[in-house]
N, C-alpha and C positions, 0 to 999 in steps of 0.2 A: 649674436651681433645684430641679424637683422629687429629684432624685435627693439631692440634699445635704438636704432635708427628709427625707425617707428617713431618712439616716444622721442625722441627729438626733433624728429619733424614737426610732431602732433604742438609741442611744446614751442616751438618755435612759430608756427601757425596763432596759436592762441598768445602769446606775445605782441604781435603784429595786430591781433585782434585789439588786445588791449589800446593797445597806441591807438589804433584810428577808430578807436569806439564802435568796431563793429560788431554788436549784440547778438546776432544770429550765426555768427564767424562763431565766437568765443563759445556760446550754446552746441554745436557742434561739434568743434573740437579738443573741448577741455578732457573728455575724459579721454580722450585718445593715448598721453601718456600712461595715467594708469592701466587702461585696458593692454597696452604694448608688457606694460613689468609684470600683468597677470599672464600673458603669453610665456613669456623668457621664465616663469616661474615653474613654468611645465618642465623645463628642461633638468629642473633640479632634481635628485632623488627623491623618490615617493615617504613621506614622513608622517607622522601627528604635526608638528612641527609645518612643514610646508601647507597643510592642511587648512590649519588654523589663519596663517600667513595669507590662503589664498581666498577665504572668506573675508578676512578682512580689508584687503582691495577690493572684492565684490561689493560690500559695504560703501567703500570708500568712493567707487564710481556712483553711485546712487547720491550721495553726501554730495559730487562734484556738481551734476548736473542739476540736483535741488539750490543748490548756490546759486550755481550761472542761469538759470532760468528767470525768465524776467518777473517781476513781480518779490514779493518779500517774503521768501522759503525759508528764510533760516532757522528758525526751529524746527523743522523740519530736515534740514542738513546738520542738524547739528543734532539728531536724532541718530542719524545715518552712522558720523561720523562716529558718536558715541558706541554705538556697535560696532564700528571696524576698532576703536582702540579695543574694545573689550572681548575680538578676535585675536588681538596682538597680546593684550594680556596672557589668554589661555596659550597660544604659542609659546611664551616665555615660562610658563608655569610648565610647559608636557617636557622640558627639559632642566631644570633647576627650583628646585625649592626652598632654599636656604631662605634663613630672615634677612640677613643683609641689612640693617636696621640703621647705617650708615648710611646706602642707597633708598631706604626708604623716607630718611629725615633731609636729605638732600632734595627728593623729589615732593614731598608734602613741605619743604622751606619754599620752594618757587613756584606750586601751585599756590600755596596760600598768599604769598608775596603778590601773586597777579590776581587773585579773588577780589584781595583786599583795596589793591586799586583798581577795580573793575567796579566794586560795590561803593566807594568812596566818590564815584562817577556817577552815581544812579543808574542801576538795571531793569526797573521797572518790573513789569510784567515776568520778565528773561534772571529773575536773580534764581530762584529756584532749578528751571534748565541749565542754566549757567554753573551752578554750582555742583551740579548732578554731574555734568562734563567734566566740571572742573576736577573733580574727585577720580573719574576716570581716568584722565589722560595721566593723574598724578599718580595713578596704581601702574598704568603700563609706564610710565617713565620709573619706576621702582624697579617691575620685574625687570626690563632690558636693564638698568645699570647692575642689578643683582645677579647678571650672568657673568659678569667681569670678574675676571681670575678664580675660577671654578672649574672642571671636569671638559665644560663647554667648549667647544673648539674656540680656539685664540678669534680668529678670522670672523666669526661667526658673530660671538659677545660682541666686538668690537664696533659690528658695521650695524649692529640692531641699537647698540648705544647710541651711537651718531646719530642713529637715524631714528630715533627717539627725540632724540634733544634737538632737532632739527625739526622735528613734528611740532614739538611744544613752541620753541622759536616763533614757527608759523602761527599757531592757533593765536599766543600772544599777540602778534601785530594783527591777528583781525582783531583781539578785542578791543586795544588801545585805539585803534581806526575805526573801530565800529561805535566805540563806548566813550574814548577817552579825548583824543586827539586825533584826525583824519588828518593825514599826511598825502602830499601826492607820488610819492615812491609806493606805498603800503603796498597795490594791487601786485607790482612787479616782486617786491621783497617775500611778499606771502602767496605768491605760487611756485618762485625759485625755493625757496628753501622747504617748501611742502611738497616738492618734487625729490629735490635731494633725498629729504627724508623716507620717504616711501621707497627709495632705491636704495637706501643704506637695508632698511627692515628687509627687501626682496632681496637682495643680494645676501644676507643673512642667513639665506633657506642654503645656498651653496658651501660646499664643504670645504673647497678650496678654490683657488683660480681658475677658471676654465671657460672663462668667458674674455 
């Protein structure tokens, strides 16, 4: 519990940061919630599975602070990020390998769906990166929905699908905000639900409630 206090605090900090535009606030304590869900992941049983899980918050903080650093990182974070899905990928793979060809046309129908108006936007330079990613997060959004109603613990499939489709959610509104249309909600929308998401995947590591 304390650890998720943590990352609610850290989360709630960097909120407040956003609001009042303070850059060196936000640079500070963005990665603080993931760094709190990489704690509380310790407490889970030792796995392949948690393993994989905890590389890819490792990832994922590096991906944070190349973002929030001032100056124009995103290729670079979006480097990062690329590895932590493709952390989360091999996670989902050390426990289920079915084709799932359902979840896999599910998850290649809504990467391509956002490729295509991303590219239809002009990507410039970022259409190759972008499309490289794109194919990633569209493999780990296969594997987590391919855990669904399999051998997998109920609890477990469940919270890494969310918190998959929660991921993708997020990455979309940076690209419509970064690519397509900038909205003034976007920053608040794509770090709530890029938080969510990473606590659905950590919470995943758990075998039952016990937190």
């Amino acid at each position: 519990m304390g650890w998720l206090i943590l990352a609610l605090m850290g989360a709630a900090t960097y909120v407040y940061g956003l609001t009042v535009h303070a850059t060196l606030l936000c640079l500070l304590v963005k990665p603080m919630p993931v760094l709190a869900l990489l704690g509380w992941l310790h407490d889970a049983p030792p796995s392949e599975y948690r393993r994989w899980i905890s590389l890819g918050l490792i990832f994922s903080v590096v991906g944070d602070v190349l973002l929030a650093w001032p100056g124009d990182l995103f290729v670079f974070g979006l480097g990062a990020f690329l590895l932590a899905h493709l952390a989360y990928l091999k996670a989902y793979l050390s426990d289920c390998r079915r084709p799932a060809l359902l979840s896999l046309a599910l998850a290649l129908g809504l990467g391509a769906t956002l490729l295509g108006i991303l590219i239809s936007s002009g990507l410039g330079p970022l259409l190759v990166p972008v499309i490289v990613y794109g194919l990633a997060i569209s493999a780990m959004l296969w594997r987590a929905l391919a855990r669904l109603g399999t051998e997998v613990p109920e609890r477990s499939a469940w919270l890494a699908a969310a918190g998959a489709l929660a991921f993708v959610f997020s990455d979309s509104l940076i690209g419509i905000n970064r690519f397509v249309a900038p909205f003034h909600a976007a920053p608040y929308l794509i770090i709530v639900s890029y938080w969510l998401g990473q606590w659905g995947i950590t919470a995943s590591a758990f075998p039952q409630k016990q937190h």
